[in-house]
DRENKELO-71624 format. One line per 10 residues: number of its first residue (from 1); their letters; for each residue x, y, z of C-alpha. Coordinates in pm, whole numbers, plus 50000, padded with zeros to 5 digits. Layout:
N
NUM	a	X Y Z; ...
END
This chain:
403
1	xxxxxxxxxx	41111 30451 98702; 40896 30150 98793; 40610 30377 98776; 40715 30496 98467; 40704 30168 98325; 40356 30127 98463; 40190 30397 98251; 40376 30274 97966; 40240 29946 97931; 39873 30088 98022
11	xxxxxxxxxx	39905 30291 97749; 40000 29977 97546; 39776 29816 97622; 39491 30063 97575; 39607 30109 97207; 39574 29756 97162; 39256 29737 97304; 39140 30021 97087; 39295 29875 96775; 39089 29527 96819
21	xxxxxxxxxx	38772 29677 96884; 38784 29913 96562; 38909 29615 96349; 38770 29644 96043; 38529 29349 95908; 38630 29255 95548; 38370 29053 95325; 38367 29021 94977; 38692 29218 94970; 38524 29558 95123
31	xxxxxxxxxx	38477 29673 95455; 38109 29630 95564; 37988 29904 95773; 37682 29846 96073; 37335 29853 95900; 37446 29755 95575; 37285 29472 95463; 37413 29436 95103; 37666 29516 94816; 37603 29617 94461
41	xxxxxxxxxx	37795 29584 94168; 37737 29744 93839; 37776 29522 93484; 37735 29836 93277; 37755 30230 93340; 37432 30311 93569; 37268 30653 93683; 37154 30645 94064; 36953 30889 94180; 36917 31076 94520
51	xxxxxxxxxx	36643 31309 94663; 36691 31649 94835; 36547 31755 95118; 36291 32033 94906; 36172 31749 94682; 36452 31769 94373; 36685 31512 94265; 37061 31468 94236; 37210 31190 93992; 37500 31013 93980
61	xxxxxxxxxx	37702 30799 93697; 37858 30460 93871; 38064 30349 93647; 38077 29951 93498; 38236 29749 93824; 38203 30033 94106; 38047 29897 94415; 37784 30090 94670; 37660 29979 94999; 37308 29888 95028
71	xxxxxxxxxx	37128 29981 95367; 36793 29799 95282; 36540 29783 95029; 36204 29870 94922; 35908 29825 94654; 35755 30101 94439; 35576 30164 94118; 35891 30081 93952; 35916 29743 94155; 36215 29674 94380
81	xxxxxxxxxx	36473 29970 94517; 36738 29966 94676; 36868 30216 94920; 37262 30275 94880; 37534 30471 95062; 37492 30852 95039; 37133 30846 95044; 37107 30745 94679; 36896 30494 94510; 36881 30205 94218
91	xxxxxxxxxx	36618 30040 94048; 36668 29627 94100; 36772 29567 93712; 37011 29348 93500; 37274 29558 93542; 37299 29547 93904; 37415 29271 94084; 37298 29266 94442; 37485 29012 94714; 37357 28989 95058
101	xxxxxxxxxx	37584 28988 95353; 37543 28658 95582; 37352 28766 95885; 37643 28649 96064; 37880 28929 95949; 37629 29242 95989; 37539 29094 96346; 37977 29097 96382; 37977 29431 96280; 37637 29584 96466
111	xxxxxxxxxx	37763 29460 96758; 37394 29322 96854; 37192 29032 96894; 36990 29083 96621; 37012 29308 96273; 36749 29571 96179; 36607 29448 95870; 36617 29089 95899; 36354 28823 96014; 36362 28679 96417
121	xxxxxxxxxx	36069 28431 96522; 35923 28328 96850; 36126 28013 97028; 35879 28041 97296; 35688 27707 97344; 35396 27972 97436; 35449 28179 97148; 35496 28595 97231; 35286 28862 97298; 35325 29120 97071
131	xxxxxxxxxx	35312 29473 97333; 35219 29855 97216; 35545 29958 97433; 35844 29786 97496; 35731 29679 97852; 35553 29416 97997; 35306 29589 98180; 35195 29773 97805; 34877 29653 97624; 34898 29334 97430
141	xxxxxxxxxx	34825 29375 97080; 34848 29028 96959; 34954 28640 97065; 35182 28512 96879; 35212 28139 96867; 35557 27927 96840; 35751 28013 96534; 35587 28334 96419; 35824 28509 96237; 35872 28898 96222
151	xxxxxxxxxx	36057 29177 96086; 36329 29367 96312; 36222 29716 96296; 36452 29842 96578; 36596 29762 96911; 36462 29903 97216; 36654 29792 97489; 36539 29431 97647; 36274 29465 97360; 36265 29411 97006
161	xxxxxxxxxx	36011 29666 96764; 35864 29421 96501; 35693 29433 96180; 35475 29138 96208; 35209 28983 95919; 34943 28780 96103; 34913 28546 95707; 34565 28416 95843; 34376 28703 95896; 34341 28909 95527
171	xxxxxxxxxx	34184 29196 95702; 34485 29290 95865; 34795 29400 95663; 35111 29435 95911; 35117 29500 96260; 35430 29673 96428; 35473 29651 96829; 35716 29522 97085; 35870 29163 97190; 36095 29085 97443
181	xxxxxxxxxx	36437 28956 97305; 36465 28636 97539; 36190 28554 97318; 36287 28541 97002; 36554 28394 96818; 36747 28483 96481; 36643 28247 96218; 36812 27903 96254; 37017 27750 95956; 36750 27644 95643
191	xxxxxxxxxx	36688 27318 95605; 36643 27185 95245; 36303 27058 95174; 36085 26926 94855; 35726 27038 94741; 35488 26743 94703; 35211 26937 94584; 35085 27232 94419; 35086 27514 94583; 35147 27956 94624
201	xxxxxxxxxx	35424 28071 94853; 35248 28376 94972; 35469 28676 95094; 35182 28873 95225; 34753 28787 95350; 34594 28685 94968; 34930 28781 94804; 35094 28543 94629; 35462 28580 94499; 35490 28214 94301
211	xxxxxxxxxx	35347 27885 94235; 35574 27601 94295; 35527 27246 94152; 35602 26915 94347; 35880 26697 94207; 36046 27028 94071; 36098 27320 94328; 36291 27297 94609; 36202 27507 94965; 36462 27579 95220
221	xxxxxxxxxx	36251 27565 95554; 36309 27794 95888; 36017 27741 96084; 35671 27683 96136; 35401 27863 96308; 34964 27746 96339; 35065 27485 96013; 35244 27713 95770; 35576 27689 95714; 35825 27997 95672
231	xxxxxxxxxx	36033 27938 95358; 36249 28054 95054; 36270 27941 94708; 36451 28131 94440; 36559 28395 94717; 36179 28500 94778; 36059 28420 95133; 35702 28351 95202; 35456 28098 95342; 35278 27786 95246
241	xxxxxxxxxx	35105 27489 95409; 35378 27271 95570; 35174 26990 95461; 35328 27023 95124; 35668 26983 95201; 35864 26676 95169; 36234 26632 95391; 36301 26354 95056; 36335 26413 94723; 36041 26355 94512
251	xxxxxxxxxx	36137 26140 94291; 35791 25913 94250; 35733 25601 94057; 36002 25508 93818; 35890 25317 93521; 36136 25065 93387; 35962 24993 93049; 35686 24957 92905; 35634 24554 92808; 35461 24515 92418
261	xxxxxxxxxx	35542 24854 92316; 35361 24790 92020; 35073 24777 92198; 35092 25083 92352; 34865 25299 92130; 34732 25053 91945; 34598 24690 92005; 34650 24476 91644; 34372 24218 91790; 34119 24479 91860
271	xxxxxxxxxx	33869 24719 91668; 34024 25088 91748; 33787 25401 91782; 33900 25766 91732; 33704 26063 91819; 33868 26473 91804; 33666 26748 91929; 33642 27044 91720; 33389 27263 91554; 33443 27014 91320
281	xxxxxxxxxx	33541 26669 91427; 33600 26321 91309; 33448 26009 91429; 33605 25691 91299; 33600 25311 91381; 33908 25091 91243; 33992 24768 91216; 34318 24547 91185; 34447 24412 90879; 34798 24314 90946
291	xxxxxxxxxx	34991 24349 91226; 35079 24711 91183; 34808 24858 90947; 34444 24871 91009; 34151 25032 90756; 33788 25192 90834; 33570 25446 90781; 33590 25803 90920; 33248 26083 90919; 33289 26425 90934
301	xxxxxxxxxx	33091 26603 91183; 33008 26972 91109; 32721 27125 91364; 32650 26810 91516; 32576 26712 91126; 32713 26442 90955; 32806 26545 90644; 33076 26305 90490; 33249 26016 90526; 33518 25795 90336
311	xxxxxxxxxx	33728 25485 90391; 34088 25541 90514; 34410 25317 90622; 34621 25380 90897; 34987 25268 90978; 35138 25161 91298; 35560 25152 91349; 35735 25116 91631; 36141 25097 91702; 36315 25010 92084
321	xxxxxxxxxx	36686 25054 92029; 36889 25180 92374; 36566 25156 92576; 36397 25461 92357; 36086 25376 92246; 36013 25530 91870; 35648 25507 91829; 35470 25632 91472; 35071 25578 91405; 35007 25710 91055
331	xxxxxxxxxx	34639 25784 90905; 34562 26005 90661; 34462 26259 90920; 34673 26193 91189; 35053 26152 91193; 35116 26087 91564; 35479 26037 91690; 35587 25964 92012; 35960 25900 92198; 36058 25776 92522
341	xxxxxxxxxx	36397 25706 92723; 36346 25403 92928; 36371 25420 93223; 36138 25723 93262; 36051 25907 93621; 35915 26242 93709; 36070 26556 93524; 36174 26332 93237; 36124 26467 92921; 35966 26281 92624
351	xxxxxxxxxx	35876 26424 92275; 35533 26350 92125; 35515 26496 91776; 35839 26652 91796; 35746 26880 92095; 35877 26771 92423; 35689 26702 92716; 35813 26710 93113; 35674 26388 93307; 35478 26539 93582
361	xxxxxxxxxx	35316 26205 93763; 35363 25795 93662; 35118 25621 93769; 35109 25235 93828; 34740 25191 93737; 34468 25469 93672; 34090 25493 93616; 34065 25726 93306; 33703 25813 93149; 33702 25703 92774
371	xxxxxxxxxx	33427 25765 92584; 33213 25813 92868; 33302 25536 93098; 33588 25498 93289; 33805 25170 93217; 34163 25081 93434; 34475 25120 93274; 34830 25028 93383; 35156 25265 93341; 34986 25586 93286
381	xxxxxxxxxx	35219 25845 93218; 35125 26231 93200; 35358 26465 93054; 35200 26867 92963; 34870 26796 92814; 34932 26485 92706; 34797 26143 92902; 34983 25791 92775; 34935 25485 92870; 34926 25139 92664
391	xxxxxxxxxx	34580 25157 92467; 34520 25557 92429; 34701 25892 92411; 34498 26151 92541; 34587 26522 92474; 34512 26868 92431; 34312 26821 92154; 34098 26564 92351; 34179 26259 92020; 34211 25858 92202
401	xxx	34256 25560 92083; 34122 25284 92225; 34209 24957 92250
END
């Protein structure tokens, strides 16, 4: 009987055992499966397509909310693809919503250190060899130094096969080979960074996949490897100079107001020049005659030709209600309005003419070349194509005045 009893509760317990290790892992309500790496989702009625063995093709209507397991992806004529369950395949589009599962969850389900598919880098303080066979008596194809980052191909056992893109050497494209796995780690948890300057985040040797601006994009940093940083910004992954990130925001100089805002464009104690460059241009000189109007004479240039000129008045207005700045200078050519929210930083927006503007640098005092010489002024804002600063506005169509 006791022996009975015995088999019974081996037999227990070997169902139980066999129930936990087949436990299904659940993520965004569907059971992920090892080597998937993603889930789609359909927002309208989409044909998928699948390819035969002797070259011909099998479609497939998913219907508006169906799901399909995605095993990976790749790039074709068509741009990005991704490769489903079944063997069938779906153009990256609007009407697919792709979600990636956390490397946590396909490393739960794999069962493995690492995932096939996803990127690993060397912790090594010495970096990693990269070997033609996964041994270490095989030849060496390349050195790797600390925090190169590579592909995982496939697992060989104490190895790792890599796809591995040296970045500084454009006349190689990818190398694949063999790393040991007490070498390399998964990537650790991003860090959120700032761009101070700009610069390309380069997926690939002279490729580059985006240009991102300081004050404005936002990296999420892994690692760096011989001074370039391994990032992602708007779910692309790449490389840049880790120079140009910032661990603070960038928020730069903040400019409270700006003190006479009459003054800004226009000095009412000074003579004020105006030049715009076109085939045909204007050159003018004015003077004040009250505090807010001013008269002179203008000359038409045609073919470096003078061929007219007449007298002409000009108007100067200005309103500061709520800290905004409402700034009007009137001539019979010009009708120049600019307004600004006080106080202005970086990625402001201001509106000159009616058109706005994004605040890319403030500067508390800059040499600018007016005219041919350079002169100092204080303040100097520059927003799209437009410089401002108290005594000039200085834009795409190259027009100053100058106090």
């Amino acid at each position: 009987m006791k022996k009975k009893w015995i088999v019974l509760i081996t037999f227990i317990m070997c169902i139980s055992f066999q129930s936990i290790t087949e436990a299904k892992v659940i993520w965004d309500g569907a059971e992920i499966t090892k080597g998937q790496t993603g889930k789609l989702t359909f927002s309208n009625d989409v044909k998928i397509y699948k390819k035969n063995a002797d070259g011909t093709f099998v479609s497939l209507i998913v219907k508006k909310g169906e799901f399909y397991r995605v095993y990976g992806h790749e790039y074709s004529t068509v741009g990005k693809v991704y490769n489903m369950s079944g063997g069938y395949r779906v153009q990256a589009t609007d009407l697919v919503i792709y979600k990636e599962v956390p490397l946590a969850i396909q490393q739960q389900v794999s069962g493995g250190k690492f995932t096939v598919g996803t990127p690993i880098f060397a912790n090594s303080a010495k970096g990693v060899s990269i070997k033609e066979a996964p041994n270490s008596s095989a030849k060496t194809i390349m050195h790797t130094p600390y925090g190169a980052v590579f592909k995982v191909v496939e697992l060989s056992g104490d190895y790792v096969k890599v796809e591995y893109n040296p970045r500084t050497d454009t006349t190689i494209d990818y190398i694949w080979g063999f790393v040991p796995q007490d070498f390399v780690s998964n990537l650790p948890e991003g860090t959120t960074q700032y761009v101070k300057q700009i610069v390309d985040l380069s997926v690939r040797p002279g490729w580059q996949s985006q240009s991102l601006k300081p004050g404005i994009s936002v990296a999420v940093y892994f690692t760096t490897a011989d001074g370039r940083a391994y990032v992602s910004s708007n779910k692309i992954y790449g490389y840049l100079p880790a120079s140009a990130l910032s661990k603070t925001p960038i928020v730069d100089k903040e400019l409270q107001t700006l003190t006479e805002p009459s003054s800004l464009l226009f000095d009412a104690t000074k003579k004020v020049s105006l030049s715009e460059t076109a085939p045909d241009y204007y050159l003018a000189e004015f003077s004040p005659i009250t505090s807010n109007r001013w008269q002179g004479h203008m000359q038409l240039v045609n073919d470096d030709e003078i061929s007219g000129g007449k007298q002409i008045e000009g108007e100067l207005s200005y309103t500061l209600v709520n800290k905004k700045l409402m700034y009007h200078l009137e001539s019979e050519l010009h009708n120049h309005n600019i307004a600004i929210q006080f106080p202005l930083k970086v990625n402001d927006t201001i509106y000159v003419n009616g058109q706005p503007q994004m605040v890319t640098k403030i500067y508390d005092q800059r040499d600018l070349n007016i005219r041919g010489s350079y002169e100092t002024f204080k303040n100097v804002v520059i927003a799209g194509d437009y410089i401002i600063a108290k005594g000039l506005v200085k834009g795409r169509y190259d027009y100053w005045i100058q106090s």
